[in-house]
FISE-695822 format. One record per residue: x negated, y, z negated of N, C-alpha, C in turn; residue in three letters. Coordinates in steps of 0.02 Angstrom, whole numbers, plus 50000, padded with zeros to 5 digits. Atoms other than C-alpha are relative to their C-alpha. Last residue first. Layout:
// FISE-695822
XYZXYZXYZala...
// end
This chain:
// FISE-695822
499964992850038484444888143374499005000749986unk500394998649945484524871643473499695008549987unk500655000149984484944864043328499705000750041unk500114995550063486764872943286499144997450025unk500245003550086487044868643464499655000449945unk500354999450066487924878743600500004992649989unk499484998650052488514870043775499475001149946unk499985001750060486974873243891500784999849962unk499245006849988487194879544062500024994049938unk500075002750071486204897844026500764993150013unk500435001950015485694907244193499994994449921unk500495002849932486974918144174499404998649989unk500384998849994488094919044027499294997450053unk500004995749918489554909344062499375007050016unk500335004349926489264896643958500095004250039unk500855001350007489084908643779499984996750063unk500324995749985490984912743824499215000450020unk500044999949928491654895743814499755008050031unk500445003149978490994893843652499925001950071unk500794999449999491534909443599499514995450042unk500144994349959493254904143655499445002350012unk499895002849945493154887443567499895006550049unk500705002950008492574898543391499874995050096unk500344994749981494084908443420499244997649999unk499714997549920495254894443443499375003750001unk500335003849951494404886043296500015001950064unk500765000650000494584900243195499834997650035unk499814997149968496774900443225499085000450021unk500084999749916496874885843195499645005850034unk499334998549970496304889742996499974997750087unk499955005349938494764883742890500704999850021unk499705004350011494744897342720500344997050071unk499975001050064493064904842695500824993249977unk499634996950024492684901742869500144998849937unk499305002550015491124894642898500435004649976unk499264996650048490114904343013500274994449970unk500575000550062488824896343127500415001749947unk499905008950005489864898443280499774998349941unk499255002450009490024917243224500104992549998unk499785000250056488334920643218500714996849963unk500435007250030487854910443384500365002349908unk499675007549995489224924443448499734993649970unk499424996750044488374940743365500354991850003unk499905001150065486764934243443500604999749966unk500285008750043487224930643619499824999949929unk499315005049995488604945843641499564996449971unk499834998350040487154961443612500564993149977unk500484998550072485934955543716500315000349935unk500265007350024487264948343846499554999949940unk500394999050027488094965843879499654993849956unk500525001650007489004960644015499465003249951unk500794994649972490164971343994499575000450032unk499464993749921491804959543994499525005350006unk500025002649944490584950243874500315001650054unk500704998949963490114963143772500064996250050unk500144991749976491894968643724499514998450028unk499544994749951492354951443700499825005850054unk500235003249952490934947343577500535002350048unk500544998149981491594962643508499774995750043unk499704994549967493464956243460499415004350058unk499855003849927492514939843395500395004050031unk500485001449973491834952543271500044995350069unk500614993749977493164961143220499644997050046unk499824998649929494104942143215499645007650024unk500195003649922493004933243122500365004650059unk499135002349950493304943042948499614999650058unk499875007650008491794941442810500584995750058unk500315004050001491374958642837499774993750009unk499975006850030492834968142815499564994650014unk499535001850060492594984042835500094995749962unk500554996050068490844983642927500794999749934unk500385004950028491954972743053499575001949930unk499685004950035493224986143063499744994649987unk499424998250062492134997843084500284996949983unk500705002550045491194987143234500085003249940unk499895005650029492824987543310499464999049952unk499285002850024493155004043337499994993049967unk500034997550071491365009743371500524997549965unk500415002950049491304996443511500105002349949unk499955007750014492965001943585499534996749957unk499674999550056492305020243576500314994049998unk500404997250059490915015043689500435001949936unk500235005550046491955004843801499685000949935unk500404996350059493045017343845499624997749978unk500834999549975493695008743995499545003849983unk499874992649949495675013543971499194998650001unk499385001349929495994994543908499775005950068unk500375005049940494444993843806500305000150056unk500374998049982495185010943712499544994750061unk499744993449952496625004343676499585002650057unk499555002249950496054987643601500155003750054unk500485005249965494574995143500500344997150071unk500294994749954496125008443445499444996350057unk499675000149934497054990343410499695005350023unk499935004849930495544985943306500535000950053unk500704999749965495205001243210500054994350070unk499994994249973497075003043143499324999250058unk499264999749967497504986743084499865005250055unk499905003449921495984985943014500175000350044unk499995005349969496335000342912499774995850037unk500575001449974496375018042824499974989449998unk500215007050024498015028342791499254995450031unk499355000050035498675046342815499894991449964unk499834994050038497525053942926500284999249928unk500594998550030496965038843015499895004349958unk499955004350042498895037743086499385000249941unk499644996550055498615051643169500034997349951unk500624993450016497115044943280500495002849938unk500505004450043498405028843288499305005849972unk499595000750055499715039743378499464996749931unk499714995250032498565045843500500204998349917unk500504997550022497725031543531500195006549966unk500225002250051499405023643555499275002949956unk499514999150072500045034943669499644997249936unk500284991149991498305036543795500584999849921unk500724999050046498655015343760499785009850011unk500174992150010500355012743826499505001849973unk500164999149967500444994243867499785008650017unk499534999349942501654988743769499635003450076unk499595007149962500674980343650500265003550059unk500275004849971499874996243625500094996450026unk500004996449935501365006843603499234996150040unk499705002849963501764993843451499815002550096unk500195008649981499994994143373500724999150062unk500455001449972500345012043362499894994350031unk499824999449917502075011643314499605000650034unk499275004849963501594999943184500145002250049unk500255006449994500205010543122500284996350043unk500414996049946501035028843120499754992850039unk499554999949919502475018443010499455001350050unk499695007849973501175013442885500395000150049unk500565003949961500135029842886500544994550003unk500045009250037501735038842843499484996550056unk500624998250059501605059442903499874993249971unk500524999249969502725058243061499385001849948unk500534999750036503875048542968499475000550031unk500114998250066505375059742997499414995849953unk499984993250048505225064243163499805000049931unk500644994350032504445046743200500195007350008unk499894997750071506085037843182499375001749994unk499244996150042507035040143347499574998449949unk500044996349979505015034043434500575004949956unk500284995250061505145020443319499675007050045unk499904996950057506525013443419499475002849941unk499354996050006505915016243581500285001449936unk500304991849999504095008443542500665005649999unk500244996450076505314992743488499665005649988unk499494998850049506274991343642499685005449928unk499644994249967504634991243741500595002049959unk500384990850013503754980043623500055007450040unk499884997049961505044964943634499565006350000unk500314999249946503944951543559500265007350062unk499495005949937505224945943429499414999250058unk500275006750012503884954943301500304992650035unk500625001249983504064969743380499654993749997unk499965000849943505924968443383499295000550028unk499615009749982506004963643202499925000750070unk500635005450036504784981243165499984994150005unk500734999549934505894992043307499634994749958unk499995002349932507404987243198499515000250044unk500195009150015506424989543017500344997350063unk500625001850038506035008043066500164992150012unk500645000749947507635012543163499414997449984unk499675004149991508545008142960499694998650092unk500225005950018507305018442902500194993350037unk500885001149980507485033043001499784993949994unk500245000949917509295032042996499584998350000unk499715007050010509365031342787499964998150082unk500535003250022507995045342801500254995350017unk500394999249950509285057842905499404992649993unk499805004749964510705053142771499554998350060unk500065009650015509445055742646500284997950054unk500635005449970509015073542710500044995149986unk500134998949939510615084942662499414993150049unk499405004149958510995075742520500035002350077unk499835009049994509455078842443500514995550045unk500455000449921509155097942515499954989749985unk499764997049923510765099742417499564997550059unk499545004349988510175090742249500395001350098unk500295007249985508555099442246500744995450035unk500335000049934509325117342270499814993250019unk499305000149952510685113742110499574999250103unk499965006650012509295105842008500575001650077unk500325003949986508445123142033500434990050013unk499774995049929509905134442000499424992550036unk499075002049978510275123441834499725000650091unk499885006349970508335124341794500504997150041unk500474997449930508385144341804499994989150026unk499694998149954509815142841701499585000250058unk499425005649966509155133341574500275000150049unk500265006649970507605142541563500734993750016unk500355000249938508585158441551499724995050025unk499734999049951509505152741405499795002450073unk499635005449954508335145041332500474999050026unk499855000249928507055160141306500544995050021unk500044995749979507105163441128500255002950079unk499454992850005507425148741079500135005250021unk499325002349955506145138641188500685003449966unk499714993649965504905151141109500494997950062unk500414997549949503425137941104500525004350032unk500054993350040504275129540938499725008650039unk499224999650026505155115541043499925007449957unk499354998149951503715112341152500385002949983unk500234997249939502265112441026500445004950034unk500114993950006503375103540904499845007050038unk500394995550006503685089241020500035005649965unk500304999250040505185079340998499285001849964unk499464999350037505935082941162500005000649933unk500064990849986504245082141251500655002449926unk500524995250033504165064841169500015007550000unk500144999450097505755058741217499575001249974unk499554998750028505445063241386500175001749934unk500304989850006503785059041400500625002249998unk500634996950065504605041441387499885006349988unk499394999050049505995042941523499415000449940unk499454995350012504645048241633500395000849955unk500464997350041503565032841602500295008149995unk500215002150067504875022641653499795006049947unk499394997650034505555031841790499835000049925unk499984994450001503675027741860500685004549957unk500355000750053503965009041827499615007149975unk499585001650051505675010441929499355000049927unk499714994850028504505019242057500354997549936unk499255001850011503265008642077500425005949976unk499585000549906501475018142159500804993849982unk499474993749984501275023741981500035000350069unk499274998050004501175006141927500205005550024unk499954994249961499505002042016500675002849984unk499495001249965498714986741926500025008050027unk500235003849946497164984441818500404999150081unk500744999250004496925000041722499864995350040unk500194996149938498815002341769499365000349988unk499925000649924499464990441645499635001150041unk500435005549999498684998041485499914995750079unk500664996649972499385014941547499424994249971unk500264998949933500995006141576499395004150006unk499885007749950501074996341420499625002250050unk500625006150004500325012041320500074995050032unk500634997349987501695023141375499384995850000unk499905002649918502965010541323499465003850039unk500205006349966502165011741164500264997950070unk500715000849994502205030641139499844991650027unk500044997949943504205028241168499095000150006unk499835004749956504415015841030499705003150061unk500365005650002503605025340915499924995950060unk500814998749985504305040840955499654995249999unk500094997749921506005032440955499425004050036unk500455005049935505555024740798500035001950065unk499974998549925506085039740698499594998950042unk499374996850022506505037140497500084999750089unk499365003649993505145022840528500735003850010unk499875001750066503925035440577500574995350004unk499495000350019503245046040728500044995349943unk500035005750060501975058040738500504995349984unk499384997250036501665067740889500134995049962unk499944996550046499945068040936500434999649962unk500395004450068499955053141048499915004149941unk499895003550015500845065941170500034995949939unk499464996450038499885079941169500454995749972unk500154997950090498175068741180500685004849958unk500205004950037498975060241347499845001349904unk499385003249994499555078341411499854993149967unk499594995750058497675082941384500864997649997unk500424999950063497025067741467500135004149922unk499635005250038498235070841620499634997149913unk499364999650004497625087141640500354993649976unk500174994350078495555083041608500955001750013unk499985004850047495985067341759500135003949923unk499395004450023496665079641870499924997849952unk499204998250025495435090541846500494997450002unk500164998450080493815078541848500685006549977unk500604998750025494395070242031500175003049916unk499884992250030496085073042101499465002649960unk499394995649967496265059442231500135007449974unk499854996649942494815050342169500255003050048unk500584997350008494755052041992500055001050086unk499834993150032496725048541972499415003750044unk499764996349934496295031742093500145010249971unk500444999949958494905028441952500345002450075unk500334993350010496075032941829499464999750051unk499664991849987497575022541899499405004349995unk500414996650071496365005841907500405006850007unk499995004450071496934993442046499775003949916unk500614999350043496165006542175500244993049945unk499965000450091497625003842274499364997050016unk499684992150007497835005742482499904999649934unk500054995550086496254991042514500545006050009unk499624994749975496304978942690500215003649945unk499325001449972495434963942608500135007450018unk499684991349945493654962042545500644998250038unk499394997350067493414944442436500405004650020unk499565002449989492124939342549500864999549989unk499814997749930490994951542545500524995250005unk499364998850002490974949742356500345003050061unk499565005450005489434940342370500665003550002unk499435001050049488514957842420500494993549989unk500125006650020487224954042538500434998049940unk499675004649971487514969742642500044993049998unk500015005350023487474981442533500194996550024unk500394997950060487224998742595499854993049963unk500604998049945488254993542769499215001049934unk500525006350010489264984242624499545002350047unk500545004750037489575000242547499924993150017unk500504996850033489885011442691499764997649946unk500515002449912491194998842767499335003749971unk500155005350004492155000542583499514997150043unk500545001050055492065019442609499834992749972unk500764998049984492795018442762499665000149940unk500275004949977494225008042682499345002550035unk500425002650049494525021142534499654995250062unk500704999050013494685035442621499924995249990unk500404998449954496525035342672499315000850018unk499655006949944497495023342546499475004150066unk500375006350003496545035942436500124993550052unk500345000749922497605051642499499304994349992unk499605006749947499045050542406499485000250028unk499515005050040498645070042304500094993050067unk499374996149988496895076942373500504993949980unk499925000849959494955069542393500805004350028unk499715008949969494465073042245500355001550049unk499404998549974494395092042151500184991650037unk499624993550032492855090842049500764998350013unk499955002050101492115074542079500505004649984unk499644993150039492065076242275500314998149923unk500114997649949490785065242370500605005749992unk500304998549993490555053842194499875007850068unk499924996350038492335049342205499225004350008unk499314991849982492315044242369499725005249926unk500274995049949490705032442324500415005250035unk500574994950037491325026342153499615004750057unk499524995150009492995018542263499465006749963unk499984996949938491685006742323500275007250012unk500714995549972491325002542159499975001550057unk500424994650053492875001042101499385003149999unk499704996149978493594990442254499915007049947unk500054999749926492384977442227500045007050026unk500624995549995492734978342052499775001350055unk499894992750028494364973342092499365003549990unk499794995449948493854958442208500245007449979unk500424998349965492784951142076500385004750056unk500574996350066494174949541953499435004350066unk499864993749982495234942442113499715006649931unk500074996649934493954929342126500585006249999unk500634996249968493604925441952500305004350049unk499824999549941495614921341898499315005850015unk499525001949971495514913041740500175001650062unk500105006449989493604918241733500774996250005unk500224998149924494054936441702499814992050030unk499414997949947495454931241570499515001450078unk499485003949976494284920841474500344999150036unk500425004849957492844932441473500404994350027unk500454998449949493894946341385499934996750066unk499225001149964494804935341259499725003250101unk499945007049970492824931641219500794999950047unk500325001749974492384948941214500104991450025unk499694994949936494014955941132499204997650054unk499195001449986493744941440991500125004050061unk499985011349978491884942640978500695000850013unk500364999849910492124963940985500094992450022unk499344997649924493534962040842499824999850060unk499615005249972492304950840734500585001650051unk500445005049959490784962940738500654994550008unk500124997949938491994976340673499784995450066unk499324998249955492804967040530500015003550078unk499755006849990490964961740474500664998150047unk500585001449940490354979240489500314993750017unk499774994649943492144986440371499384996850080unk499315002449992491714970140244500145001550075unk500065007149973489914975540220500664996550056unk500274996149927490364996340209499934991250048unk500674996250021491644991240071499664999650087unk500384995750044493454991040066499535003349999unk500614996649951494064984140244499725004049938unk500495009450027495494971040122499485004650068unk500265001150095496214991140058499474992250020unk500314994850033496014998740235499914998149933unk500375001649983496754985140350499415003449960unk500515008350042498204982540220499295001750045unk499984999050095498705002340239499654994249979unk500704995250046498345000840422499695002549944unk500595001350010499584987440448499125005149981unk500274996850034501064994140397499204998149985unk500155002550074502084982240449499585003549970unk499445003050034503054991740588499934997249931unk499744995450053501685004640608500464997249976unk500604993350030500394992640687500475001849952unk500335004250046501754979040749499495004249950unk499294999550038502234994040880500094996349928unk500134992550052500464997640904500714996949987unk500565000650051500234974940948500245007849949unk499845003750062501674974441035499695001749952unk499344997050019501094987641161500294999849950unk500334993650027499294979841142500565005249978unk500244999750074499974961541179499735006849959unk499454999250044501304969041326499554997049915unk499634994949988499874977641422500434998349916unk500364994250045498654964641392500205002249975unk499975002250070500094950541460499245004849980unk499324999450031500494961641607499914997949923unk499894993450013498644964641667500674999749969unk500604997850073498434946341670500155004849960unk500244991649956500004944341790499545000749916unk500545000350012500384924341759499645005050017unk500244993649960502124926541842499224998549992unk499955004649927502704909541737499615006850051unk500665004649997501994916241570500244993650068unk500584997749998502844933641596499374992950003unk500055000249938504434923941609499305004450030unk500095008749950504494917941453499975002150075unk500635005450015503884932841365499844992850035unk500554993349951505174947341464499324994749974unk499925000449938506364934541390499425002250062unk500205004549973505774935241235500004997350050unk500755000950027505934952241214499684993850018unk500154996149940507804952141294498884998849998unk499845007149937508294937941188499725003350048unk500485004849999507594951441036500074994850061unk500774998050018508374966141082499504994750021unk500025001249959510134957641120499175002550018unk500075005949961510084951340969499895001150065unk500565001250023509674970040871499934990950059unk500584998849964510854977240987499294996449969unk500265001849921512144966140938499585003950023unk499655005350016512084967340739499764998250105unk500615002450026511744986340742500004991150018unk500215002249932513244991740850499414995849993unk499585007649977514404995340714499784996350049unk499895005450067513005007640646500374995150012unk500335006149982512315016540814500334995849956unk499735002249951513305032740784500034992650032unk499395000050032512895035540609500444994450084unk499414996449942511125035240658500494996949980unk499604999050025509565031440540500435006750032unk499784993249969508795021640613500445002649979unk500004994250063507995006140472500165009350024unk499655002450077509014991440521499775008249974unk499084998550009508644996440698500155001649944unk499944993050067506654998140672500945001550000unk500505000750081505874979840710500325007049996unk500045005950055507174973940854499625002849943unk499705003850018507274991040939500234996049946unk500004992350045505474992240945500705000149975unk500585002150053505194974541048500275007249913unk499665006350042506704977441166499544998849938unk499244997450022506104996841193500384992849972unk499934994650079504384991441164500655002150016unk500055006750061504634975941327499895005649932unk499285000050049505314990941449499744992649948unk499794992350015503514994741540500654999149951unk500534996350052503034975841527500225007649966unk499835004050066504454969441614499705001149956unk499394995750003504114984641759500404996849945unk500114993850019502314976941768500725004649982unk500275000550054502824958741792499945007349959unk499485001150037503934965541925499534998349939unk499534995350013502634976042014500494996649930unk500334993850049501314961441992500585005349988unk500325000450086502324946942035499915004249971unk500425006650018502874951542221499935001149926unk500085002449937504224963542317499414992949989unk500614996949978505204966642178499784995950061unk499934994549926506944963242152499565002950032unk499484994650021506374948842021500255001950063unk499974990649969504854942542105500495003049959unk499584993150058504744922842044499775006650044unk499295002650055504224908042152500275004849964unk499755002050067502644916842257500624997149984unk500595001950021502064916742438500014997649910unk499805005649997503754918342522499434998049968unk500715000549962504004934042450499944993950011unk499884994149947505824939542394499165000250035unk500504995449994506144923442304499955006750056unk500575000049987507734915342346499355006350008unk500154996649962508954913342228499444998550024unk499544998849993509664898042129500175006750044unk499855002649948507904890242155500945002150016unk499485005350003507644886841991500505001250054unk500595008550016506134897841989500484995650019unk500405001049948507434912642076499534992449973unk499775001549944508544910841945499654997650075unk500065006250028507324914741807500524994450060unk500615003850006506834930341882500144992450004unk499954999649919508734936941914499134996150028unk499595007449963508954930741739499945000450072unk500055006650055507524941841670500234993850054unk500845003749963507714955141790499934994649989unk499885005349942509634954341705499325000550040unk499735006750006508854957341543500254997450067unk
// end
């Protein structure tokens, strides 16, 4: 509930958004997370409301009355502000959530089974659920084509990691690191693909099982699958909606995450935690699996355990809370222009994120700017380990032109053009390269390409680079022509 009002605030302008690109966020950083984290808790307000009256807890009884209101304001809340966000994947999530909770609340499977009598009826009832989930379907991918298209994009690109280790996958986190070479490898394979345009700098798959598949391939996925079937096993009932309830928050976020990325949120990760929770808890399985027997030792062995975590916790946060806090000073002082300052301060905070592609990045790009390029190549070779980029290819391109590498300069950039395809600056990074070369064979096409180009969306910054080109193409010797598209 207060997301809610902290949502509804922001539209009306009584806070300000936390992205400057959208009107609503919550505490999130854009739409999707928060949409997705209103979704994950909508069956606890939804569930709640339809099984209070019938829980039967002694404890809860003077309380019935206001939890059931605050249930429902909360429910609807999470509805009205879901249809300002406009997160597709959210409203699935919360109609399918709704929907099982609605399932056992009225008892729909009992009516779907006496008016589904005969074999006619049962075909008829089938053929009309596909029309209905085929048209709702077609609706939603056509409300917002282009980022429709841009997920599959990233699904079939993501089919060529997976494919190159099925079994085991690539390893835990490590998609943000594969996936953009593998995006450059399918338009080099397809290079007429309409959805070249669409391509953006990729860490999420948009699909959990497809990032599952490629980070952990056919065992991860067969582990979480079983855990999924242990789960959904457990039976719950009006006497004890909290199975109910909890299986459906499950279903939000694993409806969710087919198009979104919840288990990179944490609050939407807690989520699904506290769920399996109450399931494990009321698991047979679990509970009959000789936890008597043993639960004093297992308790104790957890105790000793909770006690090690918490120690090496408080030991290392205060070190992190530094790190971070160096982190976003060098990041404002990069972006002031000071890039000496700022290589300094993320110098104090790469001890501790000498493993974070996003920091490695930043202080790459920053030791560039500054003129340090043997550093930056360095740092940016590490960086590659840990995350996969533009960002990354073109300042190495940068680095490397500086120290008179030209050859790994070309490879550098022409990666990041194969990345992204449709992007001017790779490529007007190259003309560049050829023309401080003189490599005129390679500069005069690439450049006529570029003049020729429309940009998908007509910015200053194009024209500059299109003016530059021009003025590049005149200085080719022997050639006193200004381009023209009909001289081609």
């Amino acid at each position: 509930m207060i997301q809610i009002i902290y949502g509804e605030l922001q539209l009306y302008n009584f806070y300000p958004s936390l992205n400057i690109n959208f009107p609503i966020t919550g505490s999130f950083f854009n739409p999707g997370p928060y949409s997705g984290y209103l979704t994950a808790v909508f069956p606890i307000a939804l569930g709640l409301y339809f099984f209070i009256d019938q829980w039967k807890r002694d404890d809860i009884t003077p309380f019935r009355d206001l939890i059931k209101i605050t249930a429902i304001v909360t429910a609807l809340g999470v509805i009205l502000v879901l249809s300002v966000s406009a997160s597709r994947a959210a409203w699935i999530a919360l109609v399918i959530s709704g929907g099982f909770l609605m399932f056992f609340r009225f008892r729909w499977n009992r009516r779907f089974l006496e008016a589904l009598d005969t074999p006619i009826k049962r075909t008829i009832g089938i053929l009309l659920g596909l029309a209905i989930v085929v048209g709702v379907g077609t609706g939603l991918y056509y409300l917002k084509k282009d980022s429709a298209d841009g997920r599959t994009l990233i699904w079939k690109a993501s089919w060529e990691m997976i494919r190159e280790n099925p079994l085991t996958g690539l390893g835990f986190d490590r998609f943000q690191a594969g996936y953009m070479e593998s995006q450059a490898a399918w338009f080099r394979g397809n290079p007429n693909d309409p959805a070249a345009s669409l391509a953006d700098d990729v860490v999420y798959a948009f699909n959990e099982g497809v990032q599952l598949m490629v980070e952990q391939g056919l065992f991860g996925l067969g582990l979480v699958l079983i855990l999924l079937f242990a789960v959904f096993k457990i039976r719950g009932s009006l006497e004890n909606p909290e199975i109910l309830i909890a299986q459906a928050g499950l279903v939000s976020i694993l409806v969710f995450g087919m198009f979104s990325y919840p288990s990179h949120i944490l609050s939407i990760k807690i989520c699904g935690i506290f769920y399996l929770a109450i399931l494990a808890g009321r698991s047979q399985i679990l509970v009959d699996w000789k936890v008597d027997q043993y639960g004093k030792t297992v308790k104790g062995i957890f105790v000793l355990l909770a006690f090690f975590v918490a120690m090496i916790a408080f030991v290392t946060s205060n070190s992190l809370y530094k790190a971070v806090k160096e982190w976003n000073y060098a990041y404002s002082l990069y972006h002031g222009g000071a890039f000496a300052p700022a290589v300094d301060g993320y110098e104090k905070a790469l001890p501790m994120f000498d493993h974070n592609g996003e920091f490695l990045t930043n202080y790459g790009k920053a030791l560039s700017m500054a003129g340090k390029h043997k550093e930056a190549i360095f740092i940016l070779e590490s960086a590659k380990k840990y995350l996969g980029n533009t960002v990354i290819q073109t300042t190495l391109g940068d680095s490397y032109m500086a120290l008179g590498k030209n050859e790994q300069a070309e490879t550098a950039y022409q990666l990041a053009a194969e990345m992204l395809p449709d992007r001017f600056y790779p490529r007007y990074l190259l003309v560049k390269l050829y023309a401080s070369t003189g490599a005129w064979d390679k500069m005069e096409p690439l450049a006529h390409r570029l003049l020729e180009k429309e940009p998908k969306i007509p910015s200053r910054a194009v024209e500059e680079i299109k003016t530059e080109i021009q003025d590049l193409l005149e200085r080719i010797p022997g050639r006193w022509t200004k381009f023209e598209p009909d001289n081609l």
